[in-house]
N, C-alpha and C positions, 0 to 999 in steps of 0.2 A: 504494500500500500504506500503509496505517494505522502509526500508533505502535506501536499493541498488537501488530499483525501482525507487524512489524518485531522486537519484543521477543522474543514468543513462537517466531518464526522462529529468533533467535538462540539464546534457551535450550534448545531442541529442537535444535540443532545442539551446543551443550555436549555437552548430554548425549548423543547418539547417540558424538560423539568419544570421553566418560567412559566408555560404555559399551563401545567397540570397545578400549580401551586397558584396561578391566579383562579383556575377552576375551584381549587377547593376552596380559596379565600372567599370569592364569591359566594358557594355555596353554603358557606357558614354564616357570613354576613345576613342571606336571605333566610336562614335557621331563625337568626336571632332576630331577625325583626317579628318573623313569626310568635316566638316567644314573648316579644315586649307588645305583639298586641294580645295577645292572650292573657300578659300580668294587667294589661287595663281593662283588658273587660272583669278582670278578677275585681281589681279595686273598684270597678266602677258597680259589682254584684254586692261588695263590700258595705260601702257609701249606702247604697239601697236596702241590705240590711240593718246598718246603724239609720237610719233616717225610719225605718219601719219600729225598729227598738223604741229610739224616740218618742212616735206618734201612740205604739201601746202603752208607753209609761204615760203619757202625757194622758192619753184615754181613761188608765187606771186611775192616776190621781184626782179627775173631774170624778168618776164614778165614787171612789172614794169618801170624796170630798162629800159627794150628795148624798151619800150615804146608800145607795146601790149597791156598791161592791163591799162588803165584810172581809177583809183580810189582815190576820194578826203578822203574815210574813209580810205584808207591803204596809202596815202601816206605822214601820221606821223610815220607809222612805218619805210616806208622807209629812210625819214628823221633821224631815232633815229637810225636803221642800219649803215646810209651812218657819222653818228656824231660818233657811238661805230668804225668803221672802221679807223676812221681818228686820234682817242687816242690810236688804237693798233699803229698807223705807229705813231704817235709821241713818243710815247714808245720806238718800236722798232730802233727810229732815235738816242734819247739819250742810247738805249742800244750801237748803233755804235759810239755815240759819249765818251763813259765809254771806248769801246771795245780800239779807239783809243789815251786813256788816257793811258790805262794799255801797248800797245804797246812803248809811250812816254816814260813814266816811265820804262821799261825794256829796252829800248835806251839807256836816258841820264847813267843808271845803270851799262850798258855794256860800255860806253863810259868812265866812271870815272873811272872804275874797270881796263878799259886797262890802262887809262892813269898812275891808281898806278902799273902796270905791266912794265911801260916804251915803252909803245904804242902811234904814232904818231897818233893816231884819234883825230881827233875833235869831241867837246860834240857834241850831239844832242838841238838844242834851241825846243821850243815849237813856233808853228807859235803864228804868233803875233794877236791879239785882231783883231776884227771885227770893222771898221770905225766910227767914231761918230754918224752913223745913226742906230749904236745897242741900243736897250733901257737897260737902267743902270740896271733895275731890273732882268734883264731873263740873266743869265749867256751864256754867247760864248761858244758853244761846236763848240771845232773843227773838221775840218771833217777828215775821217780815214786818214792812210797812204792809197794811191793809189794801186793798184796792177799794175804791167805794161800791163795788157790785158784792163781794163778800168779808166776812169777818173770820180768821183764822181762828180756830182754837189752839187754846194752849193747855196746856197739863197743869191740874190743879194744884198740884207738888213742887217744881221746879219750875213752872213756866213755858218752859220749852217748845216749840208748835209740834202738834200733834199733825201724824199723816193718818188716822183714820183708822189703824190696826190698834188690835185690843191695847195694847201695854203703849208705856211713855219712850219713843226713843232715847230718851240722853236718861231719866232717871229708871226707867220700868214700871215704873207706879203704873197700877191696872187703873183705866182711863173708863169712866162714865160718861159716853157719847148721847 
């Protein structure tokens, strides 16, 4: 066998190699895409059974709640619902009671401001502290300005504006609505 024969032998074995090894690269490639749409349809079967979980807890706890459903194994989660429900409203009470700091503080601000303008307003005071039966430790939030269409209540105890749920956000005191 020749040089050239020799040569040409060999690069024609390159490349048949090159070429079987882009074959199976390929073929793998098109495996795996296989496979990454079959993990989305998984996740996506997934998603659909947490969103079904969801909507039967969410079923259970109305039944529950109405008194339909009797269950002593579901009614810790209701519990642990009806506890996560009542830190969103105590939350959302000191959000109203910040909301009504920040209105204070742009009062007394407007009222100083005019008074350096040579404006007859009177400051703005901050109502006054909640009666000796607030506990020293849990700060007085006081309650918003009113709006003229309704009057907030507040908690007979401390003061504090009540959202509507049995107990006092800031003290707990059980609330006579």
């Amino acid at each position: 066998m020749s040089f050239l024969d020799k040569v040409t032998k060999a690069v024609g074995d390159v490349v048949d190699k090159g070429k079987k090894d882009v074959d199976q690269f390929v073929r793998i490639q098109k495996v795996n895409s296989e496979i990454r749409g079959i993990e989305r349809k998984v996740a996506d079967l997934q998603n659909q059974i947490e969103q079904a979980r969801q909507a039967a807890g969410e079923k259970a706890i109305e039944l529950l709640r109405s008194g339909t459903l009797v269950s002593p194994q579901l009614q810790p989660f209701l519990e642990q619902v009806r506890g996560f429900e009542d830190q969103i409203a105590a939350e959302r009470a000191a959000i109203a009671g910040k909301e009504s700091d920040i209105a204070r503080i742009k009062a007394e601000h407007e009222a100083e401001h005019g008074a350096e303008q040579g404006a007859t307003s009177a400051p703005v005071t901050p109502p006054a502290p909640a009666g000796p039966s607030a506990p020293a430790a849990a700060p007085v939030v006081p309650p918003p300005i009113p709006t003229a269409a309704t009057e907030p209540k507040v908690c007979g105890q401390c003061g504090a504006t009540l959202t509507g749920g049995p107990f006092c956000p800031q003290c707990g005191a059980k609330q006579t609505l």
